[in-house]
N, C-alpha and C positions, 0 to 999 in steps of 0.2 A: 259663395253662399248657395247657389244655383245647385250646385254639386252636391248638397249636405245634402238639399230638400230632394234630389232626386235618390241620393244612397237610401234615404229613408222611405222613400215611396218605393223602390224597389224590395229592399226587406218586405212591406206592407204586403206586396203582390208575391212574394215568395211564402209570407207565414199566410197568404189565405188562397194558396191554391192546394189542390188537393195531393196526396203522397201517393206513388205508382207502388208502393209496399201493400197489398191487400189482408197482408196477414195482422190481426188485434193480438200480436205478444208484444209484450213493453220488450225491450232490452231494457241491460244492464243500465243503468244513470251511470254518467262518468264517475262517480263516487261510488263507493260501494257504503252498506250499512241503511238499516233501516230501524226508526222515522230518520229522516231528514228533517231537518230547519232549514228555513231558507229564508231569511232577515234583509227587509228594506233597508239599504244604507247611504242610498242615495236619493235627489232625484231633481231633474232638471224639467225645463219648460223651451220654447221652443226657440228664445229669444239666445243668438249664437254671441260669445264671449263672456255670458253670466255664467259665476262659477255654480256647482251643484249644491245645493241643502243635502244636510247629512244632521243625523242624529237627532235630538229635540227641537231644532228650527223647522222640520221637515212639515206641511202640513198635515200628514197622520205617518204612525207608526206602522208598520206591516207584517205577516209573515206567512211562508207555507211550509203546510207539514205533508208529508208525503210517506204513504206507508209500503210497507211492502206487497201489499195485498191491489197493489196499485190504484187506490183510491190516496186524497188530498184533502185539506180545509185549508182554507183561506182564511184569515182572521185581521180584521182595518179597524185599529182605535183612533179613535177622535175623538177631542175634549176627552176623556174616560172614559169613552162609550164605544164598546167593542160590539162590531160585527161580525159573523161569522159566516160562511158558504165553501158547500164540498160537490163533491163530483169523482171522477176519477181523471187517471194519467195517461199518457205513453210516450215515449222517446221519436217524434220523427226527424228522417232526412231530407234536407233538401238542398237544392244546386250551394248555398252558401252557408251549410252549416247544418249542427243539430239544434232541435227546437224543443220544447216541453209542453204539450200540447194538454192543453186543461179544456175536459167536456164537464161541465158545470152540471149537477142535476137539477135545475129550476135558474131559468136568468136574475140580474138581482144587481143592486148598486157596485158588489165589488169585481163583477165582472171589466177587464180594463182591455178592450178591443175598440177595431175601427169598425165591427157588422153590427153591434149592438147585439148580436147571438149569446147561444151562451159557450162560449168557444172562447178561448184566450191561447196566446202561443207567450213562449219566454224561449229566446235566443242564448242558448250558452256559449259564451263568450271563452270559459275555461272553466274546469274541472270543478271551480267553487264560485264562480261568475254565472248569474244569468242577469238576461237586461230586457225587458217588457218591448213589447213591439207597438203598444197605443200608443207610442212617440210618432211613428212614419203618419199619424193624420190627426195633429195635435193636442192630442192627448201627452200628460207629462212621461220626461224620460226615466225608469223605473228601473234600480241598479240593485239587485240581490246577492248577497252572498248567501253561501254556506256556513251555519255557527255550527253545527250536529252534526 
């Protein structure tokens, strides 16, 4: 269990350290095609051997849209009551992986980090996988696909 908490604390310190890349061009996202979807389908909490919520047990719905223009909205319903917050994108790397780094234009409740900034990273796990990084400091564990 030692080992979980430490994998996850380490992600935490890899998505909020800074990228030796100085250049502001996104690549290519492992997918090609623009908007993208990118649908909550999972999501766990911090408690190890509970299985994950998926689909209408989840306590809200999620999604991001991502355009080519390298801007995004984030959109979180709850009870039927949808919120919405955008910003723009970029593709970084780092020692374990690539990341989707969301710069939020205003902070705001659907921001899900460990600085409280308006900054969020999403770990692509595979080509239609990303998975939220507010898991490595208790925050819940946050599993997106790609539907678009």
């Amino acid at each position: 269990m030692r080992l979980q908490y430490f994998a996850l604390a380490l992600i935490l310190v890899m998505a909020c350290t800074s990228n030796d890349d100085s250049s502001n061009e996104t690549p290519e996202l492992k997918a090609d095609g623009f908007p993208q979807r990118w649908e909550l389908t999972a999501m766990t909490g911090m408690v190890a051997g509970v299985p994950p919520t998926t689909g209408d047990d989840m306590d809200w719905q999620e999604q991001y849209l991502l355009f080519a223009d390298s801007t995004f909205l984030k959109s979180r319903t709850i009870n039927e009551a949808t919120l919405e917050q955008g910003g723009t994108f970029r593709i970084v790397e780092f020692s374990d992986g690539e990341y989707l780094e969301l710069n939020y234009a205003e902070g705001g409740e659907l921001i899900g980090n460990c600085s409280g900034g308006p900054m969020e990273f999403l770990r692509f796990e595979s080509e239609t996988q990303l998975i939220g990084t507010w898991w490595a400091c208790d925050g819940p564990g946050l599993f997106y696909d790609r539907v678009e």
